[in-house]
C-alpha positions as CSV (number, residue, x, y, z in Angstrom):
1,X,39.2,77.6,-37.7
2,X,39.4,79.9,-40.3
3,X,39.7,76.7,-43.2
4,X,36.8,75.4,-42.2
5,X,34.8,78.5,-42.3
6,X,36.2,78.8,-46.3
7,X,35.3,75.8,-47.3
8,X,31.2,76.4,-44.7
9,X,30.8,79.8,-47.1
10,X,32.0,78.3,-50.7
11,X,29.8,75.5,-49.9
12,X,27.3,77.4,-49.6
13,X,27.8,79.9,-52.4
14,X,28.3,77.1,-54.6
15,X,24.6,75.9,-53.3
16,X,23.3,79.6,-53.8
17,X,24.6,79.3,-57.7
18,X,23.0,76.3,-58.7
19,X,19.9,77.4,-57.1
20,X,20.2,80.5,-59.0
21,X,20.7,78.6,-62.4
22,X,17.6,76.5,-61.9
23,X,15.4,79.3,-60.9
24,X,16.5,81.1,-64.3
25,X,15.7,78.2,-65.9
26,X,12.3,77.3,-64.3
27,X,11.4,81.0,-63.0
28,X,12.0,80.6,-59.6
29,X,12.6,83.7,-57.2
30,X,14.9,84.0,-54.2
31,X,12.8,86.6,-52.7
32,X,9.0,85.1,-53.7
33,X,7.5,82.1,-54.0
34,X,4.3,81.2,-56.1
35,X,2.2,82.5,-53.8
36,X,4.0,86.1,-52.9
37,X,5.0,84.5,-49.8
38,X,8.6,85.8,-48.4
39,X,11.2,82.3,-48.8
40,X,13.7,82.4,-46.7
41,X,17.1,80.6,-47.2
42,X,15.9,77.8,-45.4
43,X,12.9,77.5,-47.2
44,X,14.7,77.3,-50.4
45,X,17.3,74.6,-49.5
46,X,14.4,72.5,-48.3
47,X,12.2,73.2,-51.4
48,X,15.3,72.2,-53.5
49,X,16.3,69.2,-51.5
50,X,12.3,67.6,-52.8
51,X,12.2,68.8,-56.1
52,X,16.0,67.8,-56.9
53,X,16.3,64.3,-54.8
54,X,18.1,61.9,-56.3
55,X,19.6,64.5,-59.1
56,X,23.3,63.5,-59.3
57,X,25.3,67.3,-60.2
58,X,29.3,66.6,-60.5
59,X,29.2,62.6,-59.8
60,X,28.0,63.8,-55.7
61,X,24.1,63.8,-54.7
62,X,23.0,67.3,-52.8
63,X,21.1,66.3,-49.2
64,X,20.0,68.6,-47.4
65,X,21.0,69.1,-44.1
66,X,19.2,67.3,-40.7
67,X,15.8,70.1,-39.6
68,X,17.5,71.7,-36.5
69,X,14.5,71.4,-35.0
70,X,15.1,67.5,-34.7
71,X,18.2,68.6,-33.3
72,X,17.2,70.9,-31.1
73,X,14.5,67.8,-29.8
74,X,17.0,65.3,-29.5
75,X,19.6,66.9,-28.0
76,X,16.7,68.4,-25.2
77,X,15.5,64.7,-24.5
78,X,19.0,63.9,-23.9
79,X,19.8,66.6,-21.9
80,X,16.1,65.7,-19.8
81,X,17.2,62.4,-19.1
82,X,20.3,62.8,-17.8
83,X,19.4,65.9,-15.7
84,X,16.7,63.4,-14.0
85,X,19.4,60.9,-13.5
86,X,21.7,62.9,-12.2
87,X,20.6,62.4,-8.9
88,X,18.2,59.7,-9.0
89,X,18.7,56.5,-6.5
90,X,16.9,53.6,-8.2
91,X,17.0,51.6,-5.0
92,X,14.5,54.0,-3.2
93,X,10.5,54.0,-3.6
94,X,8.7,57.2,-5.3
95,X,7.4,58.3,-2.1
96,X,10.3,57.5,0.2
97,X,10.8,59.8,2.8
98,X,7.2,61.2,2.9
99,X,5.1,58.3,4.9
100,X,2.5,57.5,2.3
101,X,3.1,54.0,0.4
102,X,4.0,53.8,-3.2
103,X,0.4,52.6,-5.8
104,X,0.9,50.4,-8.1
105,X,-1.8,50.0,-10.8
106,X,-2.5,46.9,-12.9
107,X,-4.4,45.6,-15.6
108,X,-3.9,42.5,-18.0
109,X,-5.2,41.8,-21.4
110,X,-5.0,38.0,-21.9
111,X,-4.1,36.5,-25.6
112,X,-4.8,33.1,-24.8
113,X,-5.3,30.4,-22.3
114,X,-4.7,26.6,-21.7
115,X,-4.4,23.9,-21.5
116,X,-5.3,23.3,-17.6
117,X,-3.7,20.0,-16.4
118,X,-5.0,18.0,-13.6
119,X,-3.3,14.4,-14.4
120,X,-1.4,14.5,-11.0
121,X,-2.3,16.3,-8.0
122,X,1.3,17.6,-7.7
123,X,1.1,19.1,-11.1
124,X,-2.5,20.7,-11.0
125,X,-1.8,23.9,-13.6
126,X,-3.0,26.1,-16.0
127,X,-0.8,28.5,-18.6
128,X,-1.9,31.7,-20.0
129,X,-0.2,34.2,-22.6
130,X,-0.8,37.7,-21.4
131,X,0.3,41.7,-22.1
132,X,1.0,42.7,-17.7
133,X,1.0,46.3,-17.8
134,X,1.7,48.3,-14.5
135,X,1.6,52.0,-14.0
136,X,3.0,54.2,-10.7
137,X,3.7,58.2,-10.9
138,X,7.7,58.7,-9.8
139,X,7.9,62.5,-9.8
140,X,11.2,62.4,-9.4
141,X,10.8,61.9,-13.1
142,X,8.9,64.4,-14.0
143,X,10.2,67.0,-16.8
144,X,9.2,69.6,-19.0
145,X,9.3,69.9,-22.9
146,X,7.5,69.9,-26.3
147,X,7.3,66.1,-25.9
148,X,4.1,64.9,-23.3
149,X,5.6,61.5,-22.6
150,X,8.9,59.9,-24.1
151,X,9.3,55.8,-24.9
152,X,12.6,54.6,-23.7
153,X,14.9,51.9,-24.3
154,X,14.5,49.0,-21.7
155,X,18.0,49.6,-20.7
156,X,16.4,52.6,-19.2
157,X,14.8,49.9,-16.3
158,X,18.1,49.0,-14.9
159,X,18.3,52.7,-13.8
160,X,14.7,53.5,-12.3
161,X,12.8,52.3,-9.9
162,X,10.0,49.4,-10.3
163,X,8.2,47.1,-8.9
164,X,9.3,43.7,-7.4
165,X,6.3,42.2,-8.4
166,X,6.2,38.3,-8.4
167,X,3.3,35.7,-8.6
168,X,2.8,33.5,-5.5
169,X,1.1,30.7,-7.3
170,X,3.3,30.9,-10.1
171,X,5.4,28.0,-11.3
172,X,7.2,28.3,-14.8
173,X,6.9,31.8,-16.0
174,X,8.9,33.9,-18.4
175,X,8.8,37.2,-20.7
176,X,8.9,36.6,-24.6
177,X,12.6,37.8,-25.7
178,X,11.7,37.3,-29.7
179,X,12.9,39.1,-31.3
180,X,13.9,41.4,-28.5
181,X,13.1,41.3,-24.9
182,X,9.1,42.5,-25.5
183,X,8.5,45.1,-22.7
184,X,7.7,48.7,-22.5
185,X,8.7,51.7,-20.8
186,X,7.5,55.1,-20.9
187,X,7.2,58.1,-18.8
188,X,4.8,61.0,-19.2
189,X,5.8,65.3,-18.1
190,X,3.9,64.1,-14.7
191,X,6.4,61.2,-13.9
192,X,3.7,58.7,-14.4
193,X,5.7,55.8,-16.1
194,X,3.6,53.0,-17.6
195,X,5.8,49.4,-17.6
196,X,4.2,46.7,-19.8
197,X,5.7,43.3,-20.9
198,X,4.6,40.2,-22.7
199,X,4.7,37.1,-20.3
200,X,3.5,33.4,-20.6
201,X,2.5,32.6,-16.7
202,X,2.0,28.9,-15.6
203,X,0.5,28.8,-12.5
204,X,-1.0,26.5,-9.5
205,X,-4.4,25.5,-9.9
206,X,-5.7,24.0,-6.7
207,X,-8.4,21.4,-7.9
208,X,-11.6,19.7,-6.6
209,X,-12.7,16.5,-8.6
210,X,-15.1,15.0,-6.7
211,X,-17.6,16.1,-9.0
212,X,-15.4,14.8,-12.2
213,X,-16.2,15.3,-15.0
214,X,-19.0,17.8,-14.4
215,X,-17.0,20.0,-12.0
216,X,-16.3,23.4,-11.6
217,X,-13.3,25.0,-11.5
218,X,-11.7,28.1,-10.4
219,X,-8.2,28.7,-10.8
220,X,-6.5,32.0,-9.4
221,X,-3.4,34.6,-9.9
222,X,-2.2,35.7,-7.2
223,X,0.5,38.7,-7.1
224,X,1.7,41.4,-5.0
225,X,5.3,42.5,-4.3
226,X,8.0,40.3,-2.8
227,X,9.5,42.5,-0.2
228,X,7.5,45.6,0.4
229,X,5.1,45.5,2.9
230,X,1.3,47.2,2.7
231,X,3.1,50.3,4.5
232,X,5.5,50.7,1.5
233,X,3.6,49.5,-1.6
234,X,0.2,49.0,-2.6
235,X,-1.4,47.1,-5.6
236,X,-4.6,48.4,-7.0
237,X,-6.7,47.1,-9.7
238,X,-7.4,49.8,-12.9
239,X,-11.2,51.6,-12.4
240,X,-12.1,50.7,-16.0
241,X,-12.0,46.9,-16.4
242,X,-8.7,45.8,-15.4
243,X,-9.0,41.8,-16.6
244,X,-9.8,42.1,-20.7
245,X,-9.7,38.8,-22.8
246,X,-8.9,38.9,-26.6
247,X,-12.2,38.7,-28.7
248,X,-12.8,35.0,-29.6
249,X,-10.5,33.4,-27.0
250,X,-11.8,30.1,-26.1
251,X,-10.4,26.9,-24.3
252,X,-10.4,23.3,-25.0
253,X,-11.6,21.8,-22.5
254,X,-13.4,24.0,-20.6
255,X,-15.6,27.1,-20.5
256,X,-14.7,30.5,-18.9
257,X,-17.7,31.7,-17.2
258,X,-16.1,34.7,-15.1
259,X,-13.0,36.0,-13.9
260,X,-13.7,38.0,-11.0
261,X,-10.8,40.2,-9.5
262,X,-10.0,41.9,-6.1
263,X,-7.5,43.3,-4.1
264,X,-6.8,42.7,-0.8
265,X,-4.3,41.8,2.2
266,X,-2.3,38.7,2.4
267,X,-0.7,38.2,5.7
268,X,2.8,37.1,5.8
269,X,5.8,36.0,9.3
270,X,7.2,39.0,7.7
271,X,4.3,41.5,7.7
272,X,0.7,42.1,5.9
273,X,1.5,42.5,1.8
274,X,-1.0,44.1,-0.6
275,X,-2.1,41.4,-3.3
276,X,-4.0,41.2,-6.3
277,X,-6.1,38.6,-7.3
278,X,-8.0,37.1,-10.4
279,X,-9.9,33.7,-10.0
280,X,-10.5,32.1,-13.5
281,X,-14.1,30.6,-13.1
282,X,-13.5,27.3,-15.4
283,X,-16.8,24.9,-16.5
284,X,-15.6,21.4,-17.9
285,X,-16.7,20.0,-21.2
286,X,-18.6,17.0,-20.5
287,X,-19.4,16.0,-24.2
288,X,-16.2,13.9,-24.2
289,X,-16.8,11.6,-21.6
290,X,-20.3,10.7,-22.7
291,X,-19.1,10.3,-25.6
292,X,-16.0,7.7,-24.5
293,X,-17.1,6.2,-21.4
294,X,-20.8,7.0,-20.4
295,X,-22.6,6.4,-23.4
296,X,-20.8,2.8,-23.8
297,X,-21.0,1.9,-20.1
298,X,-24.4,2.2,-20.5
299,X,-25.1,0.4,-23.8
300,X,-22.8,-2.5,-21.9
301,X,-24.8,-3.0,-19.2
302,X,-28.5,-3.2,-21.3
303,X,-26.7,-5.5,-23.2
304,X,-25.8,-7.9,-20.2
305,X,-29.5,-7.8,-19.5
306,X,-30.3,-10.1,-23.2
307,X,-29.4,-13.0,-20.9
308,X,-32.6,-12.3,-18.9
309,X,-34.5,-13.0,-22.2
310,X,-32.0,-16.0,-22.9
311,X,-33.3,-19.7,-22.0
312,X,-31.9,-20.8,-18.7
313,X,-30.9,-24.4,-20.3
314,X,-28.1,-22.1,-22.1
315,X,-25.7,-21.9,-20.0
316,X,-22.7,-21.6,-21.8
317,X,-24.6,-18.6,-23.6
318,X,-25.5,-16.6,-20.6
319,X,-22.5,-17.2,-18.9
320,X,-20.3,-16.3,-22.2
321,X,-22.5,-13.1,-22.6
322,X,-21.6,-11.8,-19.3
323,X,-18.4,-12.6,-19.2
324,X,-17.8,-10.9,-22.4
325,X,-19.6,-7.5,-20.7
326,X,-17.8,-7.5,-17.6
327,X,-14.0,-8.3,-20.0
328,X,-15.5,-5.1,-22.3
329,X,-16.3,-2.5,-19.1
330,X,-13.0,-3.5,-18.0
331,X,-11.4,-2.5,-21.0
332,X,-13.2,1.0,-21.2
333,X,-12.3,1.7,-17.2
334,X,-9.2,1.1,-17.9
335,X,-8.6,3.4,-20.9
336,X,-10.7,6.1,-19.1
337,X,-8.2,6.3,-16.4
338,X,-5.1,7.6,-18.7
339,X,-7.3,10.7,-19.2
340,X,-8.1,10.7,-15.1
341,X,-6.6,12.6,-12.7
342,X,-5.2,10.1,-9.7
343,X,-6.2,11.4,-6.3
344,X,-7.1,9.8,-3.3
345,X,-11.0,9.8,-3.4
346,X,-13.6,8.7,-5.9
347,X,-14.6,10.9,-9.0
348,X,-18.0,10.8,-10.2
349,X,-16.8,9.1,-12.6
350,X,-15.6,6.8,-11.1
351,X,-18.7,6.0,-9.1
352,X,-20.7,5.5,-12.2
353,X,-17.7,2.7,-13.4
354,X,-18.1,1.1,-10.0
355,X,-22.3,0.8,-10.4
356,X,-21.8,-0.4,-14.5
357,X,-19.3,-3.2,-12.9
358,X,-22.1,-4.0,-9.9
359,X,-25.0,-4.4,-12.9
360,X,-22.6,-6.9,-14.4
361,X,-21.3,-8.8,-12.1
362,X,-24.9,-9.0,-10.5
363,X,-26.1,-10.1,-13.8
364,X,-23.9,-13.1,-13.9
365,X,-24.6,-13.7,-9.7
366,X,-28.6,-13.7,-11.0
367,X,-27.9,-16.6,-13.6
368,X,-25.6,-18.5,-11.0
369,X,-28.8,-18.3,-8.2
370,X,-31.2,-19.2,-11.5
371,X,-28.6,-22.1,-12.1
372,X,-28.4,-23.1,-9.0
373,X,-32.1,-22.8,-7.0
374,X,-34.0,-23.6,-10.0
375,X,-32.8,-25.4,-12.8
376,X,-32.7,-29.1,-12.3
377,X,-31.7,-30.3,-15.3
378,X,-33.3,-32.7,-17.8
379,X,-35.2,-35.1,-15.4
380,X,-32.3,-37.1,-14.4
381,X,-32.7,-37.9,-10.4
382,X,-29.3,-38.5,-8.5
383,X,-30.2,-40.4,-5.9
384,X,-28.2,-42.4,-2.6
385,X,-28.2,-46.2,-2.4
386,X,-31.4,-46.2,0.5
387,X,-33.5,-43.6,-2.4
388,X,-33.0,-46.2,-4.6
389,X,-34.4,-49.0,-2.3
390,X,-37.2,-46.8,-1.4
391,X,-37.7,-45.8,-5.2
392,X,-37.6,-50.0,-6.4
393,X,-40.0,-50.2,-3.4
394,X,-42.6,-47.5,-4.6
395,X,-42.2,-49.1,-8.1
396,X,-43.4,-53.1,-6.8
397,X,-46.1,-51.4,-4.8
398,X,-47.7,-49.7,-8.0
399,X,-46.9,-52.0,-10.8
400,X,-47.3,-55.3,-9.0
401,X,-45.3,-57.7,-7.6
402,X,-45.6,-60.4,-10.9
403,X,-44.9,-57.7,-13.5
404,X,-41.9,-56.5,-11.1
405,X,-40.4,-60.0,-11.2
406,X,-40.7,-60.0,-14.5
407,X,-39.1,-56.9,-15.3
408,X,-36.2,-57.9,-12.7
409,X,-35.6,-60.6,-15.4
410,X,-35.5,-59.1,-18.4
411,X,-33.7,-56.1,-17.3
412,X,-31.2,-58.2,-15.5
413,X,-28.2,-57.0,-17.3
414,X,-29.0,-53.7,-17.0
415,X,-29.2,-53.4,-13.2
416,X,-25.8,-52.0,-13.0
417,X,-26.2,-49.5,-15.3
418,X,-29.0,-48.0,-13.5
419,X,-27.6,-48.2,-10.5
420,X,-24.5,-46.6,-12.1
421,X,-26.6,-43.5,-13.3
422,X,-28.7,-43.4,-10.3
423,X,-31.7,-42.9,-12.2
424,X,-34.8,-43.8,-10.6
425,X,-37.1,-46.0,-12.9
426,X,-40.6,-44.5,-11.7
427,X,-39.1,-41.0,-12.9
428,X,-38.1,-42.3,-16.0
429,X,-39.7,-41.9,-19.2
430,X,-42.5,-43.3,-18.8
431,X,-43.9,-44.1,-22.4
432,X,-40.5,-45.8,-23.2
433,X,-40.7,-47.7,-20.3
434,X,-44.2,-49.4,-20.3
435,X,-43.2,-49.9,-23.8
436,X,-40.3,-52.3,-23.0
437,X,-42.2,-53.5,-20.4
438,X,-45.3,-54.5,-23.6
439,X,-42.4,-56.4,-25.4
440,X,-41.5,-58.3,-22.5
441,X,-45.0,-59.4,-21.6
442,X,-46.4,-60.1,-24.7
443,X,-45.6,-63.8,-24.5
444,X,-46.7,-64.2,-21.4
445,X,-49.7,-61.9,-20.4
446,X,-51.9,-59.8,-22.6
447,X,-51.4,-56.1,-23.1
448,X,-50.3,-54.5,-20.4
449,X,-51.5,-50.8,-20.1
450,X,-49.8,-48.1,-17.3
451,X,-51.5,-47.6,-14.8
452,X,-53.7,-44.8,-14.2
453,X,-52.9,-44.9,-10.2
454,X,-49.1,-44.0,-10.9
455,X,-49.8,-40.1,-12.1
456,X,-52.4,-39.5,-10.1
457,X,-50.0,-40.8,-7.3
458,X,-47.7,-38.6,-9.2
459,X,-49.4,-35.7,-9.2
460,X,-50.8,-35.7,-5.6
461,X,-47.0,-35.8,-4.7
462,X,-46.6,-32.9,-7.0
463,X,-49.8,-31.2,-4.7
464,X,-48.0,-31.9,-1.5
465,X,-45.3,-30.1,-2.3
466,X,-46.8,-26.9,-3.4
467,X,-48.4,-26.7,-0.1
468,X,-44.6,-25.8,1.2
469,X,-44.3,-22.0,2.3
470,X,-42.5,-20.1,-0.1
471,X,-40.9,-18.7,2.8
472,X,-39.8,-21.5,3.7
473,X,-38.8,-22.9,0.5
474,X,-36.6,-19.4,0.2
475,X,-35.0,-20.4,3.2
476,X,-34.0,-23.8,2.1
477,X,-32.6,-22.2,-1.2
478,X,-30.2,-19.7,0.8
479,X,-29.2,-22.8,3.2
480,X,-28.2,-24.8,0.4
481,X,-30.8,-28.0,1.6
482,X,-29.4,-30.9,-0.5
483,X,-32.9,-32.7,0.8
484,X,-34.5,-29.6,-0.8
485,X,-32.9,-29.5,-3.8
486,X,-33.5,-33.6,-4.7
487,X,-37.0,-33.0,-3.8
488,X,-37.1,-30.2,-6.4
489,X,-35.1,-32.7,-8.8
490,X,-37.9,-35.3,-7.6
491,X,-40.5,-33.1,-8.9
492,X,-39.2,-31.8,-12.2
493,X,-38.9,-35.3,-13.0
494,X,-42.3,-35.6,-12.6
495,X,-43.7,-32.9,-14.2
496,X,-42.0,-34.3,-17.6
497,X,-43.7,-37.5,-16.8
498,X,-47.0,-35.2,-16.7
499,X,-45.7,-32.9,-19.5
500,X,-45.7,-36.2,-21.9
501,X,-49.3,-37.5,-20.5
502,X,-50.9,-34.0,-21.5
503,X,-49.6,-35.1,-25.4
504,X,-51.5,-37.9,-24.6
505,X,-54.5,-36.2,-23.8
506,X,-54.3,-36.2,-19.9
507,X,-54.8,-33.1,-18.5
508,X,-53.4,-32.6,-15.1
509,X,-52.1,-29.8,-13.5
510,X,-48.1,-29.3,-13.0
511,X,-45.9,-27.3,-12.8
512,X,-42.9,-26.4,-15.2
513,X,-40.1,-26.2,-13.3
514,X,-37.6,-26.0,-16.2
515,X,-39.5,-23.3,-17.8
516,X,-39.0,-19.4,-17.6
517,X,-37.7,-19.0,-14.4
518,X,-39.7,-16.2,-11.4
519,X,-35.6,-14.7,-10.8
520,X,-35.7,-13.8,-14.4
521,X,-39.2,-12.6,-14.9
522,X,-38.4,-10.3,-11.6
523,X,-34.7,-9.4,-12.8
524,X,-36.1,-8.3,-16.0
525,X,-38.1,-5.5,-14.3
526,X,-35.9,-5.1,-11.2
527,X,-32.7,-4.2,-13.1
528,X,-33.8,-1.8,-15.5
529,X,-35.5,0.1,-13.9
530,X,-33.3,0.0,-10.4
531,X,-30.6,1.0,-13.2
532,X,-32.6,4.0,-14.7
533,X,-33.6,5.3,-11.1
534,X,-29.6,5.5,-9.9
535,X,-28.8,7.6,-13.5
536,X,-31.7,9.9,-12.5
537,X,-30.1,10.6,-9.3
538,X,-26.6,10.7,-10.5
539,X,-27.3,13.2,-13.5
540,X,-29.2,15.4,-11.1
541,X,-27.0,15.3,-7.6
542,X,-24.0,16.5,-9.8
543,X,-25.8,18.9,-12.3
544,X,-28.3,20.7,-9.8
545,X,-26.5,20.7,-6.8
546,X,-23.2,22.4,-8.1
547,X,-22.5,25.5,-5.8
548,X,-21.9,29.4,-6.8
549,X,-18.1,30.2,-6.8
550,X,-16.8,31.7,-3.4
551,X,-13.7,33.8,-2.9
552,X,-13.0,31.4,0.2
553,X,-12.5,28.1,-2.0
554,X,-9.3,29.8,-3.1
555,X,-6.6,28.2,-0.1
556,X,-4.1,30.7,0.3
557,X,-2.7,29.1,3.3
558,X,-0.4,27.4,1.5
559,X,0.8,30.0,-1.0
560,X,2.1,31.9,2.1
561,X,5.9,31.7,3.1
């Protein structure tokens, strides 16, 4: 005892002396200062520690000796904590014992959000990175000192009381441990302790796509305390704005429009729980979609309409150009649906895929009724074996019986051919055929002109049948009437035969049947405009007739336990 106090005073005198040496040297007093101010020995030691630091005197450095103020702090604050741990029990609430729950108060200041997932219904999510701050008053903590509140290791947590907060809808969450485990404890004179930590949540999002892509979403947080009942703990939102976002925090695909929060009481099989709750009210970006699928669907099906314009004796054109469409929607459906969630009911967009198909597809069924009910070909007449006798008949009657025979022999060899074409004579071309019929009766008879009765017989023909109902004619086209449909062959033949008189300079009335065709002329009208009616309705049944956001869409049934 008494060594150590030696070598405590000649330290110090040794100190004293080459104090006393520099004042000499730069007129320094023990007693005064510069300003006549009375230095104590304190003072001095401190005012030579800063003009002296780093001055190296017999190869040792003089420090000067830790304030025992900071001392006197530290050792308090240690002596503080461990007087209010003494007897603290960590596994009791605050306000156990008096019959009045536990507050808990919350707010959250959220860094960033996304993405929000709906690919599969069973993985419908959205992720956040937040700061979750909590604050409760424990005054069984409560202390008093020259400090107002102390910041504490987090070790301190595993010997207080706190919260057993969890997140109902939560699915994959965890607190940032980079560098160190990022949370926060501190505890003011009052034992209010404020508990803050850095967390990425990833929670369930409940979905409704009917309206996809122009739907509305609004995903919640949802979290209270895992054991303690509403007569033991209560949660309370912060009175100042308790949901904060960072300043320029936007999402990808999707815009926040609100985030309302509440508090309220979530019953439970093992009693009513206080909860918290923030719905995050989501708009979807639509500028995607039109972009990859609605824009193109669209320019897809005005471009099967072309064949409307197209000549119906082009049939490989018109069918190959909607073919080609229908191949091309296909394609875009399919590679749509990668980005699509897969749920059990149609999406809007999905409808408006279905309706680009139907314009297709009905474009090619238009050509095939076109094809089928009105185009007859180029005058050739397939006829039976008793239409051919009746067509030979009709052709002795108006030609004659003498320039029949005589056709019969010149054209002897060429009987079977006809007959294997089926093509009736009288329908036939009929310059080229009173032409070989001049060559065969030059040597015999003088020129032999055609006769004007055969056209006008022609064309009354053509007059009877226009007098059939178009009802009725419209009947015989959806039956399928192969008597119908050789009559209509009967009569395009016959309208060439007219066709080539008018060159002539015969003017009769006919009728084109090979020409434009009425199903076109209507389909060019009727499809455009049926198509630009159903986007006016589909752009404003899912724009104008989206709904406010409700705090009962939220389905908490199934978050309860």
């Amino acid at each position: 005892m008494c060594s150590r106090f030696l070598v405590f005073f000649l330290g110090n005198w040794l100190l004293v002396s080459a104090f006393q040496k520099l004042s000499t040297r730069h007129g320094l007093s023990l007693d005064k200062d510069p300003l006549n101010q009375t230095v104590s020995l304190k003072n001095v030691v401190m005012d030579f520690q800063a003009r002296n630091i780093g001055r190296r005197f017999n190869n040792f450095t003089i420090k000067s000796p830790r304030s025992p103020i900071n001392d006197g702090v530290s050792k308090n604050i240690t002596m503080v904590l461990e007087n209010l741990l003494k007897n603290y029990e960590s596994s009791q609430l605050p306000t156990h014992g008096r019959d009045i729950p536990t507050i808990v108060h919350t707010n959250i200041l959220i860094r960033s959000m996304g993405p929000v997932s709906e690919l599969d219904m069973s993985f419908q999510e959205y992720s956040m990175d937040c700061y979750f701050r909590q604050y409760w008053r424990d005054q069984r903590l409560s202390f008093f000192g020259p400090i107002k509140s102390l910041s504490l290791s987090i070790k301190m947590l595993e010997r207080i009381w706190r919260p057993d907060t969890f997140f109902y809808n939560g699915k994959n969450s965890y607190v940032h441990t980079i560098t160190v485990p990022n949370k926060l404890l501190r505890i003011s004179q009052d034992g209010d302790i404020l508990y803050s930590m850095r967390l990425t949540i990833k929670a369930k999002c409940p979905m409704e796509l009917k309206s996809f892509p122009m739907d509305r979403q609004s995903c919640p947080l949802i979290f209270g305390s895992y054991a303690y009942t509403s007569k033991d703990l209560i949660y309370r939102w912060q009175n100042e704005p308790s949901v904060n976002f960072v300043p320029g925090m936007t999402l990808s695909q999707f815009d926040l429009i609100s985030s309302p929060y509440r508090n309220f009481t979530l019953k439970r099989r093992e009693g009513d729980f206080s909860v918290l709750q923030v719905s995050f009210n989501l708009q979807r970006h639509t500028g995607y979609f039109l972009i990859q699928v609605y824009v193109p669907c669209i320019l897809i099906v005005v471009l099967s309409w072309v064949s409307f314009w197209i000549h119906r004796e082009a049939t490989s054109d018109r069918v190959g150009l909607g073919i080609t469409t229908v191949l091309t929607l296909s394609t875009i459906s399919l590679d749509s649906r990668t980005d699509l969630p897969k749920v059990r009911y149609a999406t809007a967009l999905d409808w408006f895929l279905l309706m680009s198909f139907f314009y297709c597809i009905a474009t090619l069924l238009e050509f095939a009724g076109v094809h089928y009910f009105t185009k007859v070909g180029s005058g050739e007449v397939h006829m039976t074996e008793d239409e051919w006798e009746e067509c030979n008949e009709s052709e002795e009657e108006l030609i004659g019986s003498a320039q029949a025979d005589l056709l019969e022999m010149t054209n002897l060899d060429g009987r079977a051919r006809k007959r294997n074409s089926i093509i009736c004579p009288i329908y036939n071309n009929s310059t080229l055929h009173y032409e070989s019929r001049k060559t065969s009766l030059t040597s015999l008879t003088t020129q032999v002109t055609p006769p004007p009765p055969l056209r006008l017989t022609m064309e009354r023909t053509t007059q009877t049948e226009y007098k059939l109902p178009k009802w009725k004619q419209f009947l015989y086209c959806l039956k399928g009437d192969d008597k119908f449909r050789r009559q209509r062959q009967r009569e395009a033949a016959a309208a060439s035969e007219l066709g080539r008189g008018n060159h002539h300079g015969h003017h009769h009335h006919m009728r084109h049947v090979n020409s434009v065709s009425l199903i076109d002329r209507a389909a060019r009208i009727v499809f455009p405009a049926s198509f630009g009616f159903f986007n006016l309705f589909y752009w404003m049944a899912y724009f104008m007739t989206q709904e406010n956001f409700k705090w009962g869409d939220t389905k908490l049934s199934a978050l309860n336990h």
